[in-house]
N, C-alpha and C positions, 0 to 999 in steps of 0.2 A: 090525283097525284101528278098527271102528267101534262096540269096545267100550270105547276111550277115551272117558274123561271130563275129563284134565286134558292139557294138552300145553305144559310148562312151557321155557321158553328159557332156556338157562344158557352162561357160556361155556367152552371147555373150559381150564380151570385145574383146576389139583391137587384146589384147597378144592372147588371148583364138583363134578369130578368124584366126587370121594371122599364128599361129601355124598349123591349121587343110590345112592352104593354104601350107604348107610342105608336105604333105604326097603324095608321092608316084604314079604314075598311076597306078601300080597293087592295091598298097594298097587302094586306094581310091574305088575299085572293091567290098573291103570287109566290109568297113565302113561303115555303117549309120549313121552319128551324130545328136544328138540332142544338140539343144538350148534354153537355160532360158533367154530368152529376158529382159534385165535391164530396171529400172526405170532410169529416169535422176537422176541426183543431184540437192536436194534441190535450189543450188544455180544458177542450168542451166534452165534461160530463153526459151529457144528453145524453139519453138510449136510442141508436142505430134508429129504430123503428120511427120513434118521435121526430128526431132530423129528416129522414126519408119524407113522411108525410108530408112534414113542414114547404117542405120541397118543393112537393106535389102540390100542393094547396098555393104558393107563390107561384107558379107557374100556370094554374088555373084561374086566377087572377088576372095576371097579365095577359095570358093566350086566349083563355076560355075554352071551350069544347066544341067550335063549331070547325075549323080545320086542323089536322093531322101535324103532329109532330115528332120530332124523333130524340131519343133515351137513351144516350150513351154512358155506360157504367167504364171505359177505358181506365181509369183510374183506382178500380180497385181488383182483385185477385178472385177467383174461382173460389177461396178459401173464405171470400166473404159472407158472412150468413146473418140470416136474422135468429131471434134463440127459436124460432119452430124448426130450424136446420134449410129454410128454404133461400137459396143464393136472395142478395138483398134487392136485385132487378129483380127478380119475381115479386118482391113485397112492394116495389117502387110501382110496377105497372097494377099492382093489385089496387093500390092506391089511386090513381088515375082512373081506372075502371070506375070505380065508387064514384067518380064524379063525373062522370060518363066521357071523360076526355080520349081524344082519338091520338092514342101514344103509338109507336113505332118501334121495337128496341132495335138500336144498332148494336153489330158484333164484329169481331174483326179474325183473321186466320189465328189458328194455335197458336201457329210461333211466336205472336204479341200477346195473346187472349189466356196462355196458359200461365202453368204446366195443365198438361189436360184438358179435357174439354166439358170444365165443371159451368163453365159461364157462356158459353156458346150453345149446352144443353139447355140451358136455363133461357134463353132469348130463344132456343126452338120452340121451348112450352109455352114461354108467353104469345110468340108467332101461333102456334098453332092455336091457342084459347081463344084470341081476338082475331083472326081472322085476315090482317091487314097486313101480313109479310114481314119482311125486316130489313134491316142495311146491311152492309157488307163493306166497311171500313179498311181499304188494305194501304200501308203504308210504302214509302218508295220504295223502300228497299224490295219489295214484294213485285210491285207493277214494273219495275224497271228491265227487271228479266223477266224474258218471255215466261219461260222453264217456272221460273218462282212461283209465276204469277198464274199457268196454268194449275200448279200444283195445288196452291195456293184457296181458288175458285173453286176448283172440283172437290177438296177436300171440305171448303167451309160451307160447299153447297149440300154435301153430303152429310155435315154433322149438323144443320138447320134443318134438312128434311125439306126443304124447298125449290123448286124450279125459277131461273132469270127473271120472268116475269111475274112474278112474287120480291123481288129482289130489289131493293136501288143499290149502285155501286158508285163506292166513295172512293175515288184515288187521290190521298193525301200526300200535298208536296211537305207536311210538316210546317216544320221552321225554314225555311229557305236559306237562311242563313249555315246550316247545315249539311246542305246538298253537297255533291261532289263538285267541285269547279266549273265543271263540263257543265252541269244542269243547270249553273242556278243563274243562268241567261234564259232570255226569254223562246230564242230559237232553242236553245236545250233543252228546256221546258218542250217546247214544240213537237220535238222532236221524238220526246218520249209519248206524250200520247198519241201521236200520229198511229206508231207502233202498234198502241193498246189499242185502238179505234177501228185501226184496218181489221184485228184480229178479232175482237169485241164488240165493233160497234152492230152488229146482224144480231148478236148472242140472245139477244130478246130482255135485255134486262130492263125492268121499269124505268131507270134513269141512274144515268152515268153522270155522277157529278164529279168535279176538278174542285180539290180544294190547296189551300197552303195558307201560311202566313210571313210575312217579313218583320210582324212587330217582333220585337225581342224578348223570351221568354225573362227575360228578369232584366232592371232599370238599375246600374248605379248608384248605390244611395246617396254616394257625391251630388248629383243632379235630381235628386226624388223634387226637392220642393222647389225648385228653379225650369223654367225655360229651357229647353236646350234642343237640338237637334239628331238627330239620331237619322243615320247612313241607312239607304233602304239595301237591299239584298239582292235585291234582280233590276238589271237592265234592259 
């Protein structure tokens, strides 16, 4: 793991998926990807279970099973189960197992991950089964304050059952378009992880990744089938 250099977030869609099945066998050396596992659509029947593997099996395709990847369920609730009653990340990584893929679950603090700690439980079982740790996804709002952010760590380190070094840490700037005015420059930016780094960066955790985005979470439909430009977010 700690010969990654990029750890890119994508969501699992076909395109998202099929794209990462382009990259390279060197380059494939230095990636780790992460995945935001989609809900269905409203109007897709499919059984939970059926969509999950589906999942699993396109992503085994494109990835394969010879580097580590990571499994984030962000998008759905503690409340989510499959009908054995087991949260649906445990059925996700069960699935990855069977095909001997080296999955990773990511999880993020309470305050985003709950109510409760039905889906943070569920990423410590599947950590603890496989053997390979797990992520720790905190969002600005969390890293920006010290106080949040120790709270934060110690709490999610304590409901995962794991030590830093079992650990990678994801400090998510989001949408950038989002941030408070102050941050969403590049010295703002800077400036906050400096903070987390001076405080964090000894901590021992496998890898501290920076992430954010400037694309815009939704396009226009004025401009969907036309050309157009779109204003980035940070300077």
């Amino acid at each position: 793991m700690n010969d990654a250099l990029y750890f890119p977030i994508h969501r699992a869609k076909a395109g998202e998926i099929a794209g990462v099945g382009h990259l390279s066998p060197r380059t494939r050396t230095r990636v780790r990807p992460a995945f935001e596992v989609q809900k269905q659509r409203e109007d897709d029947d499919t059984p939970l279970e059926e969509h999950l593997s589906g999942v699993a099996h396109q992503l085994l395709e494109a990835w394969g099973s010879r580097y580590p990847l990571f499994a984030d369920f962000s998008l759905f609730g503690p409340e989510d189960r499959t009908a054995d009653g087991k949260h649906c990340a445990e059925y996700f990584f069960r699935c990855l197992r069977q095909q001997s893929m080296l999955g990773i679950p990511m999880s993020g603090p309470e305050s985003v991950r709950g109510p409760g700690y039905g889906y943070i439980e569920a990423v410590a079982g599947i950590a603890r089964e496989d053997g390979r740790g797990a992520a720790l996804r905190l969002p600005f709002e969390e890293f920006s304050a010290s106080d949040k952010m120790e709270k934060a760590i110690n709490d999610s380190l304590r409901a995962l059952r794991l030590e830093p070094p079992s650990v990678d840490l994801f400090l998510d700037f989001e949408t950038l378009s989002l941030l408070p005015a102050e941050s969403r420059t590049a010295p703002g930016m800077a400036s906050v992880l400096v903070d987390v780094l001076r405080e964090y960066g000894e901590s021992g955790f496998r890898n501290i990744v920076t992430c954010g985005s400037s694309v815009p979470d939704r396009v226009n439909k004025a401009i969907d089938e036309h050309i157009a430009k779109v204003a980035r977010s940070i300077k």
